[in-house]
N, C-alpha and C positions, 0 to 999 in steps of 0.2 A: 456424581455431581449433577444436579438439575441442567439443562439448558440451558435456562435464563443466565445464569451466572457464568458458562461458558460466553454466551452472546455479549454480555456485558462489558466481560473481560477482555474479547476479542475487541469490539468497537472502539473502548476505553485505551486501551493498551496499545493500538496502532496511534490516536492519538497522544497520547503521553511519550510512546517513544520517536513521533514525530518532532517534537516540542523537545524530548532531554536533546535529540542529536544537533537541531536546528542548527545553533550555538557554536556546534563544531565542526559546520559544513563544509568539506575542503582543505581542512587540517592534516596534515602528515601526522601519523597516531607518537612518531618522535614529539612533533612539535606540542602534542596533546600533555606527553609526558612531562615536559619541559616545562610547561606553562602550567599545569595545573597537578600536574601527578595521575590522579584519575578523575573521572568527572562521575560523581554521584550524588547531583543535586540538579533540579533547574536554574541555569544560572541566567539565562538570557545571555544578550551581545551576539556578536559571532558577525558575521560580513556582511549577514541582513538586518544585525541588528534589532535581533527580536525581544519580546520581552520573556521574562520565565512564564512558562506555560505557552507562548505561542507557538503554534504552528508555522506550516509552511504549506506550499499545492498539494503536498500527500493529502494532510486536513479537508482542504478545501474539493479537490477534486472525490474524494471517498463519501465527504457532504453529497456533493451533486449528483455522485449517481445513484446513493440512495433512496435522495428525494425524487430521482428520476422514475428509480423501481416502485417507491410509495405511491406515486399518480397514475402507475400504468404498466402494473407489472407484468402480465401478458405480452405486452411491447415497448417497453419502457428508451427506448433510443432515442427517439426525438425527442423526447421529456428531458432523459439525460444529455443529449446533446445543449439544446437550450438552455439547459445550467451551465454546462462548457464553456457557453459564449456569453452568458451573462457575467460570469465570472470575469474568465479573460480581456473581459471590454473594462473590467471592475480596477484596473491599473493594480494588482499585485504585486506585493513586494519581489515573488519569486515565481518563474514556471520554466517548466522544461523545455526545451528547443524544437524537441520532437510535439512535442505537447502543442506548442502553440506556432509552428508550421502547419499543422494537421489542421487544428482551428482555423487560422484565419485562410488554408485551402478552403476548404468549406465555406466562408465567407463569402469568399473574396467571388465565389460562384453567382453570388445575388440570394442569397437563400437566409441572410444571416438576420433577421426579421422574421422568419417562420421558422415551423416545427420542419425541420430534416429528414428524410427517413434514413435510415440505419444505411443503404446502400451508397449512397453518397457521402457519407461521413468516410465509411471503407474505401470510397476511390480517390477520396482527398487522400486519405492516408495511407493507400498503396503509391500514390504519386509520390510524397513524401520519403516512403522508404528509396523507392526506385529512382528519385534524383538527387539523393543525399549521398555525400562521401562513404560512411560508414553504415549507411542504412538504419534504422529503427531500431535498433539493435539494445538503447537504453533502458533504465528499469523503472520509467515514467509510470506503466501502466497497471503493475504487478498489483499495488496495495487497492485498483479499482475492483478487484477481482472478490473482496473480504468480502461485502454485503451481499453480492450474490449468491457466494458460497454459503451465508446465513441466512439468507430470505428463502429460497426454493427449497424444498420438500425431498425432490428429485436428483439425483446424484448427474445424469445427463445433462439433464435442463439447467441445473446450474451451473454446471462447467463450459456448455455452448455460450449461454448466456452472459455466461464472465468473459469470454473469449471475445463472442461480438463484441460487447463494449470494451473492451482492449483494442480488438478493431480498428473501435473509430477514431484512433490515435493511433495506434502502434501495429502496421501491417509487418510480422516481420520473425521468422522460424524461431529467433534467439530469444525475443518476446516471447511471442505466443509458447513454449516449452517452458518459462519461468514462469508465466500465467497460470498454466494449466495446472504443473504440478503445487503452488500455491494452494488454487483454489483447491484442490482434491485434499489437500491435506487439511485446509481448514473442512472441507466439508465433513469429513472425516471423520476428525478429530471430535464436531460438535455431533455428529449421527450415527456411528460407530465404535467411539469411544474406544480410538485407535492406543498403542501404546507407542513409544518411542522405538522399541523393537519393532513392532508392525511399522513402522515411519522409514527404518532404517531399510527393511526389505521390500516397501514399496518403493524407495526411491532408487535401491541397487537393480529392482526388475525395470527402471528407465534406463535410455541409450547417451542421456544428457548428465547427470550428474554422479559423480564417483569425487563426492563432496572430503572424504575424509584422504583422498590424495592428493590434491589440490591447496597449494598455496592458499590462505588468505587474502585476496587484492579487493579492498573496499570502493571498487570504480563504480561507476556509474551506468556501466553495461549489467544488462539482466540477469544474465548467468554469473557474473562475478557478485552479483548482490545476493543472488541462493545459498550460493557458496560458502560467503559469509556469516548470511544469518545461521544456515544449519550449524555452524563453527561456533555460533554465540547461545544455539538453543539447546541441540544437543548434550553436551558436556556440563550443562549447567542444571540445576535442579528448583529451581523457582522463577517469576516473574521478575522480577527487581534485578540477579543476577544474568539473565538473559541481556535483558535489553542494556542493559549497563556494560556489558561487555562488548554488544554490537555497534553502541554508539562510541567505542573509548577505544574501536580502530581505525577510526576517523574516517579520512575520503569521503564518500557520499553519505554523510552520518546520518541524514534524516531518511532517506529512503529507507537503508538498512534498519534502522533505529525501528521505522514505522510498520516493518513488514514482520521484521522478528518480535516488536511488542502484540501485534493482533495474533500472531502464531504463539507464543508465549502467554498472552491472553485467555485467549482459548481456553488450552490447553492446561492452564492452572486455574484459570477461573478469575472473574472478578475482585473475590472475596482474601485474591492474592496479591495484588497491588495493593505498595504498602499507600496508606490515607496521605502522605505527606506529596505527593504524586499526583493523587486526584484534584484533591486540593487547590492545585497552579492552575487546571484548566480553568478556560476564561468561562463565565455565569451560560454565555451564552451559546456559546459550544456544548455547555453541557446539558442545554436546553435541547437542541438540535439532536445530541446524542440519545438523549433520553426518549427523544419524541421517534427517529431512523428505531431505536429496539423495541418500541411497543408493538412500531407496527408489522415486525418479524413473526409470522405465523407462528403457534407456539404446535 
């Protein structure tokens, strides 16, 4: 399979299964049952009340630091930072707790009018972990991880890379371990052209997930979102079945939804998302997408 069409799939597919789970963000996967049977369409509604084909901050924040890496990929932080805040000031329908504690730290510094460097985003956001009940602990930051793991060359360099900017939101072990193994697998996946067996024995030689023993809990915490998706990508053999299954066990639907469609993506390629999917994304997101993979080094 070319690259290009893993890249495609990957960007494409995090947002669409942004967009199916939106809808059913919060849902006990009973209550999913009950009200709908299964969900295999875009329907829109849901608590934010989106339309079909909307997103939610996965979209938006995956946007921002893309375009952050496009203007400055060498050191792209303050770049992505400043989408962070321009966004977050943008009144959003939805953002993370963690997410925009770390933000308006950062702000609230005097700094939120200029470019940031990468150091002060990370002591906003180690402060955040370090005076929060449960710490940083959520899976805000996972899907910021996809672009870099497709823009860099470098297996290193983009795993750090993915990491800092995790960072500058999410200082925090139970993060950064869902990050990492993320980005490895998409990188992976698009420069190695890993197999599911190769996937299965890189993630049994990690200390963090023994995903196929592990209950399914669709939460909102990092590790419980891996857990998940590996439970929706695995066992499944297409794109459509994947993220359909990810978003129809409700709890944090869009996260999981977003992180298992770019890993699903990938991994099937573009050319695997059925057209009735693509379709829903709004004109102009799809401008935005099309414009973040051109400029992915080929």
């Amino acid at each position: 399979m070319e690259k290009i069409n893993k890249i495609k799939g990957a960007l494409y597919g995090a947002i669409i299964g942004d967009a199916l789970g939106a809808p059913l963000e919060f849902m006990p996967q009973e209550q999913i049952k009950a009200q709908f049977g299964k969900v295999t369409e875009m329907i829109g509604g849901g608590w934010l009340q989106v339309q079909p084909g909307e997103g939610t901050d996965e979209t938006a924040l995956l946007l921002a630091t893309a375009y952050g890496i496009m203007k400055n990929p060498e050191n792209p932080f303050a770049e992505i930072g400043k989408n962070f805040i321009k966004w977050a000031i943008s009144r959003p329908k939805d953002i993370s707790d963690t997410t925009l504690r770390s933000i308006d730290k950062t702000m609230s510094k005097g700094h939120g009018k200029h470019l940031i460097p990468k150091a002060r985003w990370q002591e906003s956001a180690g402060q955040v972990d370090l005076f929060s009940n449960r710490g940083s602990v959520d899976n805000g930051a996972i899907l910021n991880t996809l672009y870099p793991a497709l823009y860099y060359t470098d297996e290193f360099n983009a795993v750090t890379t993915a990491l800092d900017i995790t960072n500058m939101t999410h200082v925090n072990t139970q993060s950064d371990n869902a990050c990492r193994i993320y980005a490895q697998l998409i990188f992976r996946i698009l420069n190695k052209n890993i197999t599911k067996d190769d996937m299965d024995k890189m993630i049994d030689n990690t200390m963090y997930y023994d995903y196929k023993n592990e209950e399914i809990q669709p939460t909102a915490s990092a590790y419980d979102s891996i857990i998940a998706m590996l439970h929706a990508f695995m066992p499944t053999d297409n794109f459509e079945a994947a993220v359909l299954t990810a978003i129809n066990f409700g709890g944090d639907s869009d996260t999981i939804g977003a992180i298992t469609g770019g890993l699903a993506g990938c991994y099937y390629g573009y050319d695997n998302i059925p057209t009735r999917f693509i379709e829903t994304i709004p004109s102009d997101i799809k401008k935005m997408l099309d414009t973040i993979i051109e400029a992915i080094p080929n």
